[in-house]
C-alpha positions in Angstrom: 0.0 0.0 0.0 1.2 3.2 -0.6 2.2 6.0 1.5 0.6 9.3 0.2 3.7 10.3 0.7 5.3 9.7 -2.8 1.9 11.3 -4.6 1.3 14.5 -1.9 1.6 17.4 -4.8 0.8 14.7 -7.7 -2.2 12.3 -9.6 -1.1 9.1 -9.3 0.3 7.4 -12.5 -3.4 5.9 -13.4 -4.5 8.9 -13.6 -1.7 11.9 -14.7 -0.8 9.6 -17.5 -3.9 8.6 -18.9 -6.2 11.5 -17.8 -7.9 12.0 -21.2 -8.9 8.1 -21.6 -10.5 7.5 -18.4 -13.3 5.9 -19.1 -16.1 6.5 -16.4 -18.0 2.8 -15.6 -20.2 3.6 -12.4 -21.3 6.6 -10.5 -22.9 6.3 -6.8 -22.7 2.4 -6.7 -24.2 0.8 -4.2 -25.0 -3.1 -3.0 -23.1 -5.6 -1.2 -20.5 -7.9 -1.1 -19.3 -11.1 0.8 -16.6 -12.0 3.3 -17.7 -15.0 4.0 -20.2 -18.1 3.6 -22.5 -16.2 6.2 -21.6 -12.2 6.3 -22.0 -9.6 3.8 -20.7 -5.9 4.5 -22.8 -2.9 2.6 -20.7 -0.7 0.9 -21.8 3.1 -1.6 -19.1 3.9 -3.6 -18.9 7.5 -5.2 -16.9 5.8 -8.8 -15.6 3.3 -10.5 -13.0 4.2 -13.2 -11.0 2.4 -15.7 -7.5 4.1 -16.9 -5.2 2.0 -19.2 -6.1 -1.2 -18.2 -6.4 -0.7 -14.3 -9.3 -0.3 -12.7 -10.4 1.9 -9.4 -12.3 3.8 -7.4 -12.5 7.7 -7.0 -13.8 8.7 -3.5 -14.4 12.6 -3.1 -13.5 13.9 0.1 -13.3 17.3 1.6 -11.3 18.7 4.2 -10.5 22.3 5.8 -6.2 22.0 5.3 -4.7 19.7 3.1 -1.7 18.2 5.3 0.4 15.0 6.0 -1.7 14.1 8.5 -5.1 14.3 5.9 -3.2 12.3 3.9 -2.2 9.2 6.1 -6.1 8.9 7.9 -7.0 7.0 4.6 -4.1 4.6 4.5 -6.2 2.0 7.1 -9.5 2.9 7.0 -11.6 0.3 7.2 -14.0 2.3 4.0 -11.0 1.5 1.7 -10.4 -2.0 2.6 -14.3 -2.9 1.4 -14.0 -0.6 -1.9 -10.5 -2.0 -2.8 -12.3 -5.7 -2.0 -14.8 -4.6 -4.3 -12.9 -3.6 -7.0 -11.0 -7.5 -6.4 -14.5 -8.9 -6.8 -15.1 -7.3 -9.8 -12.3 -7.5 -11.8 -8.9 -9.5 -11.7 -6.4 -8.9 -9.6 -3.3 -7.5 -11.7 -6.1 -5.4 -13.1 -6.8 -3.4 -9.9 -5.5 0.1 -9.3 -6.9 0.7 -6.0 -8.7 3.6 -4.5 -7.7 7.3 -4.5 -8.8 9.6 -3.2 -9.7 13.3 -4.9 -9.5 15.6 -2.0 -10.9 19.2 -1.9 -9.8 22.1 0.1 -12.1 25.0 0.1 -11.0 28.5 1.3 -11.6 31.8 1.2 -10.9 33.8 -1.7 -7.2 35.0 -1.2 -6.5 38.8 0.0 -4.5 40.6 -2.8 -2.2 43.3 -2.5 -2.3 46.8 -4.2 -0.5 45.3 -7.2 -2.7 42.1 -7.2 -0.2 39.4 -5.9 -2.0 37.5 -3.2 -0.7 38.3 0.6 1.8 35.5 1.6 0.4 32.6 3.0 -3.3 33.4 1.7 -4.5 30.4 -0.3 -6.9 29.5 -2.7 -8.9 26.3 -3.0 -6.8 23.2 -3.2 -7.1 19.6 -4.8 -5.0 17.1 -4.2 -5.1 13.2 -5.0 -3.8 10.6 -2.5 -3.5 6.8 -3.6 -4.7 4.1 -1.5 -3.5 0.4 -2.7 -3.4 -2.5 -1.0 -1.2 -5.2 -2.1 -2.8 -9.5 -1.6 -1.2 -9.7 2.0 -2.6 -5.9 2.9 -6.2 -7.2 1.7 -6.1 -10.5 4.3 -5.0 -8.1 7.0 -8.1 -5.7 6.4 -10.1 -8.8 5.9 -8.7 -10.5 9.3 -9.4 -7.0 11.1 -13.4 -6.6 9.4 -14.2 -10.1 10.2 -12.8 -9.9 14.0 -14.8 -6.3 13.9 -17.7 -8.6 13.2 -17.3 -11.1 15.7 -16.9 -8.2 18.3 -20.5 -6.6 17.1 -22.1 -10.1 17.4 -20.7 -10.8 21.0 -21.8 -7.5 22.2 -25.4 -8.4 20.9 -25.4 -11.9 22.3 -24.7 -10.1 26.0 -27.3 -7.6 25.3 -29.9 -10.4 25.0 -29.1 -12.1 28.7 -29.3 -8.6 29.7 -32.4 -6.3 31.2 -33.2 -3.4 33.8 -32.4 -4.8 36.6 -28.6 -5.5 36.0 -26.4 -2.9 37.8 -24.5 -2.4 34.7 -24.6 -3.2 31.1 -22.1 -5.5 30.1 -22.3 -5.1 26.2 -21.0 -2.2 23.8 -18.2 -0.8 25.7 -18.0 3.4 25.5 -15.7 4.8 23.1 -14.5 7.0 26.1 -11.9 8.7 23.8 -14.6 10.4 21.5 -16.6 12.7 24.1 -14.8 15.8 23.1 -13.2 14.8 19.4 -16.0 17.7 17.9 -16.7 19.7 20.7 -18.6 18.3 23.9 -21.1 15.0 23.3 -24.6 16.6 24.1 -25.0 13.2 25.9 -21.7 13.0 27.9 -23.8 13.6 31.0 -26.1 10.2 30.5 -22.9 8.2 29.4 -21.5 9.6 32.3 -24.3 8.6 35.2 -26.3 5.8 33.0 -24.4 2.4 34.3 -26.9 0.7 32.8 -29.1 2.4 29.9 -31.8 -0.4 29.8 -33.1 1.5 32.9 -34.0 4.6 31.3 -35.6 3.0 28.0 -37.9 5.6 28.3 -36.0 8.7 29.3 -34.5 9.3 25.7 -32.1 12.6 25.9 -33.4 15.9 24.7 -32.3 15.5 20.9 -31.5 12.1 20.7 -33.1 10.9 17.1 -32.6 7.9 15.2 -32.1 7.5 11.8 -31.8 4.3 9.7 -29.9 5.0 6.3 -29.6 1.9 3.8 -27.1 2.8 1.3 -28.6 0.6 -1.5 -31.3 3.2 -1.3 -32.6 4.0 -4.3 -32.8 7.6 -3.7 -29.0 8.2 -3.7 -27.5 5.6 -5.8 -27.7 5.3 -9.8 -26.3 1.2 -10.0 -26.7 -1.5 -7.3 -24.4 -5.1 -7.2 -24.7 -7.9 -4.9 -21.2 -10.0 -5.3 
């Protein structure tokens, strides 16, 4: 897999070389795929591109500064492990490019000077491409890691169903106690905080709490669907 590093100011081969025969296949793809005999993971992917003979899949991100850091988040998230497996399940294997990613930097418009140079250190709107490929032995670690994800989700649900009200505490979907603060303070901090056990206060649901389901086969936002 590759860095970022190498392709921080640059398209990656598959596309700088070959930009004007890019051929577009899919937009806003949608479906699922399998991991195993008995598990499917859901997946919506923005593209799916073929350049030369190499196929991937261009994800459109934002961000608010384009930076090293920006660029190495994508290198193990778990979203580019399922479109990379995708793209195996569709096509062969020395015919698969990857993922990258077209990143978009939106600013102000820069403050000029009297003779119309920009100020130093005023930039415009920036786009930048990072690569994300996985190579056969990258692909069974991100599989290893989704499937053991999976086991972890199933566990927690098997506890919750030998649990009710009247346990002192809930012994199933540990806190993420590193998260209450990431974007500003959790409107629920305080029940995560006092709430041992939240099956005691099924019907005391937070002050702008919601759910919402989102299926992203729906057919609202997606133009082609595939089950593989």
């Amino acid at each position: 897999m590759a860095t970022g590093a190498a392709y921080l100011l640059e398209d990656p081969p598959a596309l700088s070389q070959e930009r004007r025969v890019l051929e577009l296949l899919d937009i806003e793809v949608a479906g699922s795929v399998a991991l195993s005999s008995n598990r499917l993971v859901y997946f919506k992917m923005d593209s799916i591109l073929r350049g030369r003979d190499k196929f991937l899949c261009l994800e459109h991100k934002t961000g608010s500064r384009f930076s090293s850091a920006w660029v190495a988040q994508w290198i193990q998230k778990m979203q580019m492990g399922v479109y990379s497996h995708v793209l195996h399940c569709l096509y062969k294997q020395e015919d698969v490019h990857g993922v990258v990613i077209n990143g978009a930097f939106f600013h102000d418009p820069p403050k000029l000077r009297r003779d119309g140079q920009p100020y130093a250190n005023s930039s415009d709107n920036e786009f930048h491409r990072v690569p994300v490929r996985m190579a056969l032995q990258q692909m069974e670690a991100w599989h290893q890691d989704i499937l053991q994800w999976m086991d972890r989700i199933e566990e927690d649900h098997d506890r919750l169903s030998h649990q009710s009200e009247g346990d002192a505490v809930l012994h199933a979907f540990q806190k993420n106690t590193e998260s209450c603060t990431r974007y500003g303070i959790c409107p629920f901090l305080n029940q995560c905080s006092i709430w041992s056990n939240p099956l005691q206060h099924l019907q005391d649901v937070p002050r702008g709490f919601k759910i919402e389901l989102w299926d992203p086969r729906d057919k609202e936002y997606v133009q082609a669907t595939m089950e593989l």
